[in-house]
C-alpha positions in Angstrom: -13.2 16.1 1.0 -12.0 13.5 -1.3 -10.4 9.8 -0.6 -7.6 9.2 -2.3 -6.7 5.3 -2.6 -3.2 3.8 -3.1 -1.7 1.0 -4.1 1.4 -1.2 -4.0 3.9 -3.0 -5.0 3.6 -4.4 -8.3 0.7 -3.0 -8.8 -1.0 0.0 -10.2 -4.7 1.6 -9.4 -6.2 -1.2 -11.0 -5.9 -2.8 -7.5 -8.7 -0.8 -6.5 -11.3 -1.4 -9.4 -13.2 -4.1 -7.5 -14.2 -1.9 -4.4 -14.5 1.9 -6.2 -18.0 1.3 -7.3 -19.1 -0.1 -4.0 -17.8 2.8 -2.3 -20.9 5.7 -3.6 -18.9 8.6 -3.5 -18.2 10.5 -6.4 -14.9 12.2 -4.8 -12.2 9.0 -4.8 -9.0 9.5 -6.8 -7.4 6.3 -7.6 -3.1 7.3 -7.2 -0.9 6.3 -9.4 2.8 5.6 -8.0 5.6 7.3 -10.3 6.7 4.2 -12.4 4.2 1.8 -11.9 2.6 1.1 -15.1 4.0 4.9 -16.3 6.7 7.4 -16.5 9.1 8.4 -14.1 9.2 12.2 -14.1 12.8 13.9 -14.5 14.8 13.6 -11.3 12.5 11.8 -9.5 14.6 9.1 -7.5 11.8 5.9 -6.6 13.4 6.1 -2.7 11.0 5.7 0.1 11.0 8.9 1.2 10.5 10.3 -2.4 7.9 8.4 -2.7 6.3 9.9 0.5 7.4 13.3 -0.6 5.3 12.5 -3.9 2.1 11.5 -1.5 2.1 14.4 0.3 2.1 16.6 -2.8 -1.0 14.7 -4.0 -3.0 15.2 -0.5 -1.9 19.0 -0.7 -3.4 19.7 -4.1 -6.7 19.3 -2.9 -8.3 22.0 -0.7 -8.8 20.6 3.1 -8.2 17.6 4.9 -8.7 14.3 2.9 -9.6 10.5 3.7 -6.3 8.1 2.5 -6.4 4.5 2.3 -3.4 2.4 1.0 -2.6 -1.3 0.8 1.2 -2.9 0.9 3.7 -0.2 -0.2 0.7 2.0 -0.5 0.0 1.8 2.8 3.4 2.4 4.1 3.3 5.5 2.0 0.1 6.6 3.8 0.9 6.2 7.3 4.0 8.1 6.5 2.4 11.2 5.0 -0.3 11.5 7.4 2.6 11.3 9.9 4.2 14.2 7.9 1.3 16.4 7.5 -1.4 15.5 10.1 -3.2 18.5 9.4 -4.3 17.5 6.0 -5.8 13.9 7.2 -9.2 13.2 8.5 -9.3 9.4 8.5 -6.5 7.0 7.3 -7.0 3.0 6.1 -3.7 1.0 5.8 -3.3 -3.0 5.6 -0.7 -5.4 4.2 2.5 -3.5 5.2 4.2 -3.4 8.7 6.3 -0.7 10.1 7.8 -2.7 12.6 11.6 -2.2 13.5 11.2 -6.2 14.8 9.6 -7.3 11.6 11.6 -9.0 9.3 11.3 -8.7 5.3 9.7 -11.4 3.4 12.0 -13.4 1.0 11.0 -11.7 -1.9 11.8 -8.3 -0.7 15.3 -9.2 0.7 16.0 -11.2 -2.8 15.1 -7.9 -4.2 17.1 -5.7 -1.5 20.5 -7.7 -2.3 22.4 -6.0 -5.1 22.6 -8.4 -8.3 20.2 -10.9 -6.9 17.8 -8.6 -7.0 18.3 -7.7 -10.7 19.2 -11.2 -11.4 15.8 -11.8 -9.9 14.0 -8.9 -11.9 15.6 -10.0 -15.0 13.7 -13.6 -14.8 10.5 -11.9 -13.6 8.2 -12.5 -16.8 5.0 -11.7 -16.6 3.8 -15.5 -17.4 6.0 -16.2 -14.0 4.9 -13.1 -12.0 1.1 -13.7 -12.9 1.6 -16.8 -11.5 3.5 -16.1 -8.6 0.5 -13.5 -7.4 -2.4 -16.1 -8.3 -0.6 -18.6 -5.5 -0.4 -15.8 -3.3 -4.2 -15.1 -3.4 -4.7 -12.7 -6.4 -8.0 -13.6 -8.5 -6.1 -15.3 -11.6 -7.3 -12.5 -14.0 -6.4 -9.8 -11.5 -3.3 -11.5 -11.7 -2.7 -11.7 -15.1 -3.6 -7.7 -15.5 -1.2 -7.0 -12.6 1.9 -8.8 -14.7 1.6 -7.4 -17.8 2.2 -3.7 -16.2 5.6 -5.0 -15.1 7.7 -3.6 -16.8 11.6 -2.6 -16.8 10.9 0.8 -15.1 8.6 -0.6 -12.5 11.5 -3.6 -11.7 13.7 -0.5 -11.7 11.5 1.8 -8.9 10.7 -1.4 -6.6 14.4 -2.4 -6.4 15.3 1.2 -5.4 12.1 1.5 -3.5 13.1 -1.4 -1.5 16.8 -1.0 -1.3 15.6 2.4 0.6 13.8 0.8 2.9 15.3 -2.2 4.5 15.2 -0.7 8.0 11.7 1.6 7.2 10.3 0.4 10.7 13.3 1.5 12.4 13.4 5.4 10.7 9.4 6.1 10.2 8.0 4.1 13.1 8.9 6.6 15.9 6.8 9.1 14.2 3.6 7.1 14.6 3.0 9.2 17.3 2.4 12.1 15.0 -0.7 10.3 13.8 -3.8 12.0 15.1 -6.8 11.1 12.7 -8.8 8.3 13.2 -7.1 5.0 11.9 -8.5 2.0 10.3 -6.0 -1.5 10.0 -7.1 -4.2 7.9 -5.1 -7.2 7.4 -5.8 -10.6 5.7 -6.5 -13.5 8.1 -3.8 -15.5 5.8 -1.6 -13.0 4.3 2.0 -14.8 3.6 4.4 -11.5 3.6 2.9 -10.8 7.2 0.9 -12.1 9.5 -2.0 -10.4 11.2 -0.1 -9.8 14.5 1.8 -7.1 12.4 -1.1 -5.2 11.8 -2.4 -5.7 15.4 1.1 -4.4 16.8 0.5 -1.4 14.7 -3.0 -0.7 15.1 -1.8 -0.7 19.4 1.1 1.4 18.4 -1.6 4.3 16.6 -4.9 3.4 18.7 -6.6 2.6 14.8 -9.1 -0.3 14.9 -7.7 -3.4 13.4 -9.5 -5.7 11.4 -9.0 -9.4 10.2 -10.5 -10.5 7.1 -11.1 -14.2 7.0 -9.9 -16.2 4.5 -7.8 -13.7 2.9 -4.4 -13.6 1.9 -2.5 -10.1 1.6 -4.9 -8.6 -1.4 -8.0 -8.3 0.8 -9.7 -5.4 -2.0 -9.6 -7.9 -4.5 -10.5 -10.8 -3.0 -13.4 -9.4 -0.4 -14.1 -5.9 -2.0 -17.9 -5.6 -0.6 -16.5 -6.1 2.9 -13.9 -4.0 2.0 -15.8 -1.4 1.1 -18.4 -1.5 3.9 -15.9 -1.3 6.5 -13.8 1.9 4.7 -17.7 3.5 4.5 -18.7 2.6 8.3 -14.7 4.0 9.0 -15.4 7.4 7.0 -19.5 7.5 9.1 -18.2 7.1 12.5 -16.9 10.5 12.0 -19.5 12.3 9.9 -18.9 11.9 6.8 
């Protein structure tokens, strides 16, 4: 019964290095999203849904339900495929990401939603300014000098279609929260800038999940508290056995 951790947006598995050996389990998969720090395969279009699609295909290669925890884009991605095939979750962790038809995009994502800003944008994204940019958001400054330099002109590529697919994503995937049926676990940090923690409490309402606040965070809460992190996914995974 394996756990299966994904990340987001611009970021690759890396995001998770801090709390995987605080976890002790020998049976976590650390996902890779199609064109984030590697290929696109052949036909695959970097949509929301597609992306979903791709998740649920992951979950299904392994025999029997599995534990799936995702952060930003990741988590969106989880909560959607656990929504898709309920059968084939037994717990689910999500933080940093709302799927709120009321919430609004941060300014980032709507730059990056507007056709030519968004590549105008993209094109001045270096990884000296990007490294940067994710250090004042709250990203350890060599975390955030790793997560740049996987930027690259497919990854800009995949997060401007990813987000030009989703621009109303609470409106289309949030009435199938009530599909959820494993136990949920919402964790959200106390000062996260692209949403504040009332997102993550209307969500964690909305799919009876327990919602946590991590003080002092900002939105990357694995890399900036891993050990909490860590021992609140392990009590999560307990309460049910296992």
């Amino acid at each position: 019964m394996p756990v299966l951790l994904v990340h987001g947006v611009p970021d690759t598995e890396r995001v998770w290095h801090a709390v995987l050996p605080r976890l002790g389990r020998a049976d976590v998969v650390t996902l890779r999203l199609p064109g984030f720090g590697g290929p696109v395969p052949a036909g695959f279009d970097p949509t929301k849904d597609a992306y979903a699609a791709w998740l649920v295909e992951q979950i299904l290669a392994h025999d029997g339900p599995v534990d799936l925890v995702g952060h930003d884009w990741g988590a969106l991605l989880v909560i959607r495929a656990a929504c898709l095939r309920p059968d084939r979750v037994r717990t689910w962790t999500a933080g940093g990401a709302p799927l709120d038809a009321e919430y609004v995009w941060h300014k980032a994502a709507q730059a990056w939603q507007t056709p030519e800003v968004g590549e105008r944008v993209m094109a001045q994204l270096t990884p000296a300014a990007l490294g940067g940019a994710l250090a004042t958001a709250g990203v350890p400054p060599d975390d955030a000098r790793e997560a740049a330099a996987h930027v690259d002109d497919t990854m800009k590529h995949c997060i401007l279609r990813l987000y030009r697919s989703a621009i109303k994503v609470g409106e289309e995937w949030g009435p199938d929260l009530g599909k959820l049926s494993a136990p949920g676990l919402i964790l959200w940090g106390e000062r996260d800038s692209y949403a504040a923690p009332m997102w993550g409490e209307r969500l964690a309402a909305r799919t009876k999940a327990r919602f946590v606040a991590l003080p002092g965070c900002s939105h990357w809460w694995q890399l900036e508290r891993p050990a909490d992190v860590a021992v609140l996914l392990t009590k999560h995974w307990e309460a049910i056995g296992g």
